[in-house]
N, C-alpha and C positions, 0 to 999 in steps of 0.2 A: 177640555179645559179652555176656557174664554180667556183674552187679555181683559176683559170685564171682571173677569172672578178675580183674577190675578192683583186687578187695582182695588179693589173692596176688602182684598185680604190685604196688600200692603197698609194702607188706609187705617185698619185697625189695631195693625205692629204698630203702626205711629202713634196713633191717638193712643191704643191701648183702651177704650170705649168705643163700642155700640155705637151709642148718642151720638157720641162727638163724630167719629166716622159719617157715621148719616147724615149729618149736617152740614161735616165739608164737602161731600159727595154729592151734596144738594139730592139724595134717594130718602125713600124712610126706610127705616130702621126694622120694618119686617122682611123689606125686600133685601136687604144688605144682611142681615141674619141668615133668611133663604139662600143666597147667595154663596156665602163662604159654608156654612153646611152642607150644600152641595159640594161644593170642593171638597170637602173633609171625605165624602161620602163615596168620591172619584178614587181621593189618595187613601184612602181607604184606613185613615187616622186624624184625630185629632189634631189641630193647629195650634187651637187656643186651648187654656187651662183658664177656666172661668167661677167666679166666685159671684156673690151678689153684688159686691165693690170693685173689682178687678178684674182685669183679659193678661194673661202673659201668655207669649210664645212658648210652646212648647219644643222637644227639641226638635219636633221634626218641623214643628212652624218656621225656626228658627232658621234649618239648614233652608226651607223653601225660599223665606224671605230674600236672601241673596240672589236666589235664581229668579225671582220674580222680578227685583227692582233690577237686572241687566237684561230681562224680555222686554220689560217696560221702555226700560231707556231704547233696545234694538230698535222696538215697535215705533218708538218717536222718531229717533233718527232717520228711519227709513222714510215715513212721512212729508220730515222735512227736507229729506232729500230728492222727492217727488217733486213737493212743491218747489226748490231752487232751481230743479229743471224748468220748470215752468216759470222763471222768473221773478216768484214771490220767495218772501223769507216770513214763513210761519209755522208757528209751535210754539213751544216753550224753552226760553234760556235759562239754564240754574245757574249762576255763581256762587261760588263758595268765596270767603277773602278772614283771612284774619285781620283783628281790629287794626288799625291806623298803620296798614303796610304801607312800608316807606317805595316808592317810585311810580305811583300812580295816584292819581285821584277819583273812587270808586265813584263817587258821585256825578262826579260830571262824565267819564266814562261812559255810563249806563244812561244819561241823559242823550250823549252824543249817538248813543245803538238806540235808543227811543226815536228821537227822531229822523233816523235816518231806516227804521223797521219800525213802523210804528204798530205793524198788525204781530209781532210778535210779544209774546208775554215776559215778562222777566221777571223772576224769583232769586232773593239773594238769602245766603243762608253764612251767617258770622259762626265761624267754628275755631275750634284750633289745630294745630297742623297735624295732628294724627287722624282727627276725624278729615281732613277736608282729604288727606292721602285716600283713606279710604271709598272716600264718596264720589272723588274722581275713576279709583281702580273699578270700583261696582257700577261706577253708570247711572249714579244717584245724581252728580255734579259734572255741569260740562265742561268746566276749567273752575281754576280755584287760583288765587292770589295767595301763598304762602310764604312765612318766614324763615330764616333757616331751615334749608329741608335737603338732608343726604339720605335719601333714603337707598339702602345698599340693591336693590334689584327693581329700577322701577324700569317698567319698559315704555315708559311716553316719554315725554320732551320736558324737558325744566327750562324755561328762557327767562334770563335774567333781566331782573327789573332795577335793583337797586345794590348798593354796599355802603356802607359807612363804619366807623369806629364806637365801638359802646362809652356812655361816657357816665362817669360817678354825678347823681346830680344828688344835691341837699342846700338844706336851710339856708340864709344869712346865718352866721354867728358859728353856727356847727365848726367843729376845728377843725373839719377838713374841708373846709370852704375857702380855698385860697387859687380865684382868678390868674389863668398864665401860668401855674403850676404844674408839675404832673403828680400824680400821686401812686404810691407802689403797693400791689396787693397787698403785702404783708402791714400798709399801713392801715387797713379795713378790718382786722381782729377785731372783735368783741363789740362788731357793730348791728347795729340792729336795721333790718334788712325789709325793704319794703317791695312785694314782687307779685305776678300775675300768678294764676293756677299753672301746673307743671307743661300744660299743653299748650302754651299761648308763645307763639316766635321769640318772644322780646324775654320771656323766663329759660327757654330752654338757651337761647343766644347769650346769657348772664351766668346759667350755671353748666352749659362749657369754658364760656371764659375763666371761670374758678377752677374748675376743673384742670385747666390747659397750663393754669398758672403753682397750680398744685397749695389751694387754698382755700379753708372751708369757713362759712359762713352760715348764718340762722335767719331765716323770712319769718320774720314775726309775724307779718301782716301782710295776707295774700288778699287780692281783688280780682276783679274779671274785667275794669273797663280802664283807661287811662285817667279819667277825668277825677276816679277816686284816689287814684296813685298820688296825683300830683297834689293835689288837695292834704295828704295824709303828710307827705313831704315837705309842704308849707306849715304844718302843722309842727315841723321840729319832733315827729313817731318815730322816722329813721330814714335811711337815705336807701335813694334807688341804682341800680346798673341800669341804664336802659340804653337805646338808640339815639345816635345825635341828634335826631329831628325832634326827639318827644321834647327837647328841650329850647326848640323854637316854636312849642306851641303857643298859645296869647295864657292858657292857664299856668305855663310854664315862666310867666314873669316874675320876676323879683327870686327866683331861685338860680342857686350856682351850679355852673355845668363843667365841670372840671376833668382834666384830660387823665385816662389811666395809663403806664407801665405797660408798652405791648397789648393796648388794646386788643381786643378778641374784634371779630369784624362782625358785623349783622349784615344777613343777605337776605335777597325777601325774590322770588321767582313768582310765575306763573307755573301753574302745575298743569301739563296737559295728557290727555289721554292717546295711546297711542295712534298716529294720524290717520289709520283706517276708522279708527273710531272717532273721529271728531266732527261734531255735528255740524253743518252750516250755519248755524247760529252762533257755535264758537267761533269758528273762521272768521264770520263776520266781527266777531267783536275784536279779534289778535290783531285784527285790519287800524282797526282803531289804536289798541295799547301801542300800535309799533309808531304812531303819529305824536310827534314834541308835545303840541299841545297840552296833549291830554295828561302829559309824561310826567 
């Protein structure tokens, strides 16, 4: 078994095609066929379950899959731990970060690791906190920026980036749009609730605080990005829990951000893997997150 077969066969978990694998691989598509057939040929079982339209992992693809993307990641690590002996920083850095985590700015961030490693790659992958947990445990992500996150047995490092108070934001006019106010869950009944998918920091952060306050609520209208949230919100659809900062956004003008009743707190960490496993590319970049600037 090659680390060659290994990434031909992850390659195709991903895409889930042939084609599409062999084009990110920059291979053709008979040698990447030959390729993971071979393997099959090795494990002496099927990977894929293949149709004319479709590739799905099979179960034993499935169970390999895992082992394969934490040889992959070994195989990198070790690499680039070659190379920092030698003074250089190259490979590949994966980030993971959920959307608009409060106490970093990813952008300039990953500018400031660019020029300061310019022969290293950087790959970022926007997830939500259950996926980026995982993709750190397996070796898929070399650090991950997350939101709320207790996860009960993690064996890496959680370093804290941020906290703030969740706050009620909605319309002009809406009757609970009263500046300087606080307002008490019980006075949110029978409101209609505008909120991310179940995975996203800023939803799971909104339905513990219901939760903790012992009060239930309906998301009428779920999104994946901020910029539809807020949008939907100006629109007078229904009003949001989110994080104080989403409500110093520039698309967050003209709406009210009103203080709740024992706020629930939002916390947003770096997720790292534990330090035998952390690759010199992450090092490098924590070097950075720990600097105001950037902060």
């Amino acid at each position: 078994m090659e680390l060659r077969q290994l990434e031909h066969f992850v390659a195709v978990a991903e895409e889930q095609h042939f084609t599409r694998a062999a084009e990110r691989l920059a291979v053709s598509q008979s040698g990447l066929s030959a390729s993971v057939r071979a393997l099959e040929h090795e494990l002496r079982t099927p990977l894929f379950s293949r149709t004319t339209r479709t590739v799905r992992l099979t179960e034993a693809g499935a169970a390999l899959l895992v082992e394969a993307e934490r040889t992959l990641a070994g195989a990198r690590a070790a690499r680039d731990a070659v190379d920092a002996v030698r003074g250089l920083l190259r490979g590949t850095l994966t980030l993971g970060v959920e959307q608009c985590v409060a106490g970093v700015s990813t952008a300039r961030l990953l500018a400031a690791f660019h020029r300061e490693h310019p022969h290293m790659e950087i790959r970022l992958r926007q997830e939500g906190t259950s996926s980026l947990l995982e993709g750190v445990a397996g070796g898929r992500l070399d650090l991950a920026f997350a939101a709320t996150v207790h996860p009960p047995k993690w064996r890496g490092e959680l370093v804290p980036l941020a906290r703030e108070p969740m706050v009620l934001l909605c319309a002009p006019g809406h009757r609970l749009a009263r500046e300087g106010a606080r307002v008490a869950w019980g006075e949110l009944r029978g409101e209609s609730f505008i909120d991310f998918h179940p995975d996203w920091g800023p939803r799971r952060a909104a339905d513990g605080a219901f939760a903790s306050a012992g009060a239930r609520r309906t998301v009428a209208l779920e999104v994946s990005d901020v910029h539809s949230l807020l949008e939907l919100v100006h629109e007078g659809l229904g009003i949001a829990v989110v994080p104080q900062h989403f409500a110093r956004k520039p698309e967050a003008k003209g709406l009210v951000a009103v203080e709740l009743e024992g706020a629930h707190v939002y916390e947003s960490v770096v997720v790292l893997p534990p330090d035998q496993s952390m690759s010199p590319g992450a090092k490098a970049l924590m070097t950075l997150v720990r600097e105001a600037p950037l902060r």
